[in-house]
Backbone as a chain_set.jsonl record, in Angstrom:
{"seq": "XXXXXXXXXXXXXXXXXXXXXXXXXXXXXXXXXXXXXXXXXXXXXXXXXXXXXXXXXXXXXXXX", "coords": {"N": [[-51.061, -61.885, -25.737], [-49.551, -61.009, -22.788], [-47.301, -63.061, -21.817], [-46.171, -63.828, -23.938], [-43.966, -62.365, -24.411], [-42.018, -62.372, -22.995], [-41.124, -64.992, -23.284], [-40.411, -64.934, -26.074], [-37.571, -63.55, -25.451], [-36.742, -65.358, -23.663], [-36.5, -67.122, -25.504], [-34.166, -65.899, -27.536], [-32.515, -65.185, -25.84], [-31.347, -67.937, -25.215], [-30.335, -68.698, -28.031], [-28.361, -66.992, -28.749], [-26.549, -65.985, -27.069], [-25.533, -67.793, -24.977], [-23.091, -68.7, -24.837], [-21.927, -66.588, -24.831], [-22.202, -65.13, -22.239], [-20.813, -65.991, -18.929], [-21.491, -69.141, -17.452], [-22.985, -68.95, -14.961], [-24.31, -66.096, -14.661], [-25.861, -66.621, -17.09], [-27.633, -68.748, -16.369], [-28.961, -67.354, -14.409], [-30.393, -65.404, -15.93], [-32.023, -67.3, -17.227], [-34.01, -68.443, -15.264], [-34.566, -66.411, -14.067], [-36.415, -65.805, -16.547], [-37.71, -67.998, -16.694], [-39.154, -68.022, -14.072], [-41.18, -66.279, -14.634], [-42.191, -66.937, -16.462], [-43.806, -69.305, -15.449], [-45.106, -67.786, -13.427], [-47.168, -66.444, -15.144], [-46.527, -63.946, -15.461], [-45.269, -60.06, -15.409], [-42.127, -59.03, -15.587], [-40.599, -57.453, -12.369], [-40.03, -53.978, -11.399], [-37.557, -54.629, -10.31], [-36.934, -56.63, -10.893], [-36.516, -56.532, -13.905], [-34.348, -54.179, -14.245], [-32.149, -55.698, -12.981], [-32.039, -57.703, -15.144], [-32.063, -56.471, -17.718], [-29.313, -54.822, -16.767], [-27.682, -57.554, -17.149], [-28.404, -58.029, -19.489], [-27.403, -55.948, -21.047], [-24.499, -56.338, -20.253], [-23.847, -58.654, -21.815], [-24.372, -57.597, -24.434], [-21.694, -55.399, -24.554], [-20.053, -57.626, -24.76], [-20.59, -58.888, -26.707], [-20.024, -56.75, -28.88], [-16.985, -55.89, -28.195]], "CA": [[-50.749, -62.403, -24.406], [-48.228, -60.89, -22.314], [-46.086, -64.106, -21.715], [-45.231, -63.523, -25.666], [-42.73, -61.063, -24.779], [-40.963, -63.104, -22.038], [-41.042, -66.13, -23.869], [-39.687, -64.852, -27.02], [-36.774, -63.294, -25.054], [-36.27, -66.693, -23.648], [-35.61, -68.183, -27.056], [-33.315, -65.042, -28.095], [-31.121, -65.989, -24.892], [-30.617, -69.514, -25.419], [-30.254, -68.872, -29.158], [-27.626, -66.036, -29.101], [-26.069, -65.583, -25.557], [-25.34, -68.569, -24.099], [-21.287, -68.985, -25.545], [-20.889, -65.228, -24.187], [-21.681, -65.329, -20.677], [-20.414, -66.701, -17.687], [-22.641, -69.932, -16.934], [-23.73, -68.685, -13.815], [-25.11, -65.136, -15.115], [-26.808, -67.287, -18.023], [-28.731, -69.535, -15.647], [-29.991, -66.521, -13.357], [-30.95, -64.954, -16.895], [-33.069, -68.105, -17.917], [-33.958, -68.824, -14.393], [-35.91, -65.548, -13.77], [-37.394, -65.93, -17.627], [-38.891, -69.017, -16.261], [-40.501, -67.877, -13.064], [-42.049, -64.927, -14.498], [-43.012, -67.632, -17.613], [-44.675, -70.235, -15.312], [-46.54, -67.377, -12.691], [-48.06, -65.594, -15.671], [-46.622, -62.475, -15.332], [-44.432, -59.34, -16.098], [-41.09, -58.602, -14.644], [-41.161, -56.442, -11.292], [-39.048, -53.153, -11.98], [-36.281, -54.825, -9.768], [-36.103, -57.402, -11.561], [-36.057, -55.789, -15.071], [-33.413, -54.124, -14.074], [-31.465, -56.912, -13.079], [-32.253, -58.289, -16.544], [-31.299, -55.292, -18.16], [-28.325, -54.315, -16.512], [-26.968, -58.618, -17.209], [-28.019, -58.089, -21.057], [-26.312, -54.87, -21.608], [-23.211, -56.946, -20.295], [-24.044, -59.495, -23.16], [-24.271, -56.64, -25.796], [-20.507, -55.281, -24.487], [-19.203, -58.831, -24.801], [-20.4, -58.792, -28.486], [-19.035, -55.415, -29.519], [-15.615, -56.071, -27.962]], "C": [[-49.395, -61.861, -23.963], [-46.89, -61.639, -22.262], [-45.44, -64.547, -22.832], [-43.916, -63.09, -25.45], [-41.734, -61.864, -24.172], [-40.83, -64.645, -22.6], [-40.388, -65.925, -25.04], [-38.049, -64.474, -26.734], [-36.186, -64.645, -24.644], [-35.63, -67.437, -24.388], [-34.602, -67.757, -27.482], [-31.862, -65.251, -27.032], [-30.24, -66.752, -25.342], [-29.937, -69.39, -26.502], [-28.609, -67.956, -28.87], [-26.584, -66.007, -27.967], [-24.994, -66.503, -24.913], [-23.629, -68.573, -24.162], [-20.295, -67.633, -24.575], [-20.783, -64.91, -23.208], [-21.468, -66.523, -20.115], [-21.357, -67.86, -17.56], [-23.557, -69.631, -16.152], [-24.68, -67.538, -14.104], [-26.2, -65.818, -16.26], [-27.79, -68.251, -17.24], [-29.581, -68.603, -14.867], [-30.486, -65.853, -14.354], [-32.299, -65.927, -17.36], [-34.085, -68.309, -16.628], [-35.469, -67.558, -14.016], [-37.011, -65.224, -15.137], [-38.585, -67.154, -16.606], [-39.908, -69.005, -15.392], [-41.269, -66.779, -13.75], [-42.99, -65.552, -15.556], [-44.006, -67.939, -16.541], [-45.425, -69.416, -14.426], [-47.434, -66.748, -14.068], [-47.704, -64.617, -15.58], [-45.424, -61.915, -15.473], [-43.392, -59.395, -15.21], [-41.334, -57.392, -13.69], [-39.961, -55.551, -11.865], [-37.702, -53.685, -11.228], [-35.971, -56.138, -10.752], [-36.034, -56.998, -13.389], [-35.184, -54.845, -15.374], [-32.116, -54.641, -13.569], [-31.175, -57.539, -14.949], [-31.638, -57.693, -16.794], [-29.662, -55.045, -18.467], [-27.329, -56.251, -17.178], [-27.215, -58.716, -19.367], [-27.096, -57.011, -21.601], [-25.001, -55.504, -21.669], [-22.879, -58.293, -21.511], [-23.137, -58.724, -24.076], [-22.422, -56.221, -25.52], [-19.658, -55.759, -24.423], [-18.989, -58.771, -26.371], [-19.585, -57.969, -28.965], [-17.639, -55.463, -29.428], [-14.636, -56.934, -28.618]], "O": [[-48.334, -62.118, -24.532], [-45.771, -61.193, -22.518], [-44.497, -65.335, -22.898], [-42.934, -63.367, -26.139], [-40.661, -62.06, -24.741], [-40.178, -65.376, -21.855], [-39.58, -66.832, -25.24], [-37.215, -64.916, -27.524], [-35.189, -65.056, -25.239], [-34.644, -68.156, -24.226], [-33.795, -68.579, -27.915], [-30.675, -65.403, -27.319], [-29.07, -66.638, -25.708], [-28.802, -69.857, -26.404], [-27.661, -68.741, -28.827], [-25.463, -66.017, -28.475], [-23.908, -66.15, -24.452], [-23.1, -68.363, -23.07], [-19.184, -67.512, -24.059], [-19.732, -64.422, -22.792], [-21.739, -67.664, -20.488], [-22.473, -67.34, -17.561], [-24.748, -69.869, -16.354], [-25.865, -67.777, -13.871], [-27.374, -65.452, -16.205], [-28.885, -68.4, -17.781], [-30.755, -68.887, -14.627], [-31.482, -65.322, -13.863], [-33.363, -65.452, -17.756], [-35.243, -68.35, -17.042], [-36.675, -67.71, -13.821], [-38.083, -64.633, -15.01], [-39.709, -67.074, -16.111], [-41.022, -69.519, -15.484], [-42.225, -66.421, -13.062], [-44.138, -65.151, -15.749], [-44.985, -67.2, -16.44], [-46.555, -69.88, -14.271], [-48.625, -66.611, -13.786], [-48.672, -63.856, -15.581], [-44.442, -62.638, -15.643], [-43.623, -59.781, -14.064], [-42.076, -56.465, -14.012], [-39.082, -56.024, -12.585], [-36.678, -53.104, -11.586], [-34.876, -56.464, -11.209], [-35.07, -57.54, -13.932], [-35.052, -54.512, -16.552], [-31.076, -54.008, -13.751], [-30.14, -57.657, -15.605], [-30.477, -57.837, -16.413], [-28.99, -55.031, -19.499], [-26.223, -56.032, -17.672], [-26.491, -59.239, -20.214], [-26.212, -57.188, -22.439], [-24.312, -55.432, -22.687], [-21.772, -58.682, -21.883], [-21.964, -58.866, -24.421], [-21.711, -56.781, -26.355], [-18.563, -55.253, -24.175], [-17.977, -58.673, -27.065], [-18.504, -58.301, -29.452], [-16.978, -55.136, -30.413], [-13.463, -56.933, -28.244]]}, "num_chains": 1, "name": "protein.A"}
C-alpha cells in the first residue's frame, strides 16, 4: 500500500526531528503528512519538494 511510505515517514518525523526544527516548519511537515495520509495518496511534485527541500534543512541542523 502506498500510504506505507508516507506513514512511516510520519513516525521518522515525530521520532527524530521534532527538537531540531522550528515548531512552525515541524507542523507544516506533519500537517502535509496528514493530508496526503487521510486522501489516500502520493505527494504532488510541488509538494515533495517542499518536503524535501524542509528535510534537507533537518539533515544540516544535525550535521552542524
Amino acid at each position: 500500500m502506498k500510504n506505507n511510505k508516507i506513514k512511516d515517514l510520519y513516525s521518522k518525523i515525530f521520532l527524530y526531528v521534532r527538537g531540531v526544527m522550528e515548531q512552525k516548519e515541524f507542523h507544516l511537515m506533519v500537517d502535509m503528512l496528514k493530508t496526503a495520509i487521510k486522501q489516500e495518496r502520493e505527494f504532488t511534485k510541488d509538494e515533495l519538494k517542499k518536503f524535501d527541500d524542509l528535510f534537507e534543512k533537518i539533515i544540516d541542523v544535525k550535521v552542524t
